[in-house]
C-alpha positions in Angstrom: 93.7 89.4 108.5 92.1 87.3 106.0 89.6 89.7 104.8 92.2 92.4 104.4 94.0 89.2 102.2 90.6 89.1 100.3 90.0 92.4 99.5 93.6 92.8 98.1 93.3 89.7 96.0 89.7 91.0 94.5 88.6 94.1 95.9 84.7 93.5 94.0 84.5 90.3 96.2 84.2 92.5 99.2 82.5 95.6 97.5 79.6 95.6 99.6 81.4 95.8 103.1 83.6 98.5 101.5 82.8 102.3 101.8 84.2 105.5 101.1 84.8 107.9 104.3 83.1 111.0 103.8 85.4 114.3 103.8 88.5 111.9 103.7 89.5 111.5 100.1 91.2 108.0 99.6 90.3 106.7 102.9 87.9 104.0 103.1 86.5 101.5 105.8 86.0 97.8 105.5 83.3 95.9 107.8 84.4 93.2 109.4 81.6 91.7 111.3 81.3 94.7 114.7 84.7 95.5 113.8 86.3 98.2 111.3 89.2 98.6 109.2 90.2 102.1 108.2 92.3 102.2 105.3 93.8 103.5 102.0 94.8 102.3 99.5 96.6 103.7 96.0 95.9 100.9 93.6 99.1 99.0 94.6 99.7 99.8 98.5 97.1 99.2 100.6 97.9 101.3 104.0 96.0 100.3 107.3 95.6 103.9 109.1 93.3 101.9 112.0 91.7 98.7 113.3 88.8 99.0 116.3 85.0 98.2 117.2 82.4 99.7 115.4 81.3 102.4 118.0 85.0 103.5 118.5 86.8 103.6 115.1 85.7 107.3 113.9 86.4 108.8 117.2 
């Protein structure tokens, strides 16, 4: 989980594998090479809603 660790340390370091989820508010996704992190966060909490390969993680 060290990219999780990286983004919550300095979120801008990781801005570019970062992205909003579209008609989820406060959800966002992180890229991890072919894998995807699904996540919110609240400016202190960073909640992990779900980890899983690219093609399967929006399902």
């Amino acid at each position: 989980m060290g990219k999780i660790a990286q983004y919550a340390a300095d979120p801008a370091s990781l801005a570019n594998n970062v992205k909003t989820l579209k008609g989820e508010p406060g959800v966002y996704r992180l890229r991890i090479g072919d894998w995807r992190v699904v996540f919110a966060e609240d400016g202190r909490v960073i909640s992990i809603i779900r980890v899983a390969p690219r093609g399967n993680v929006y399902d």
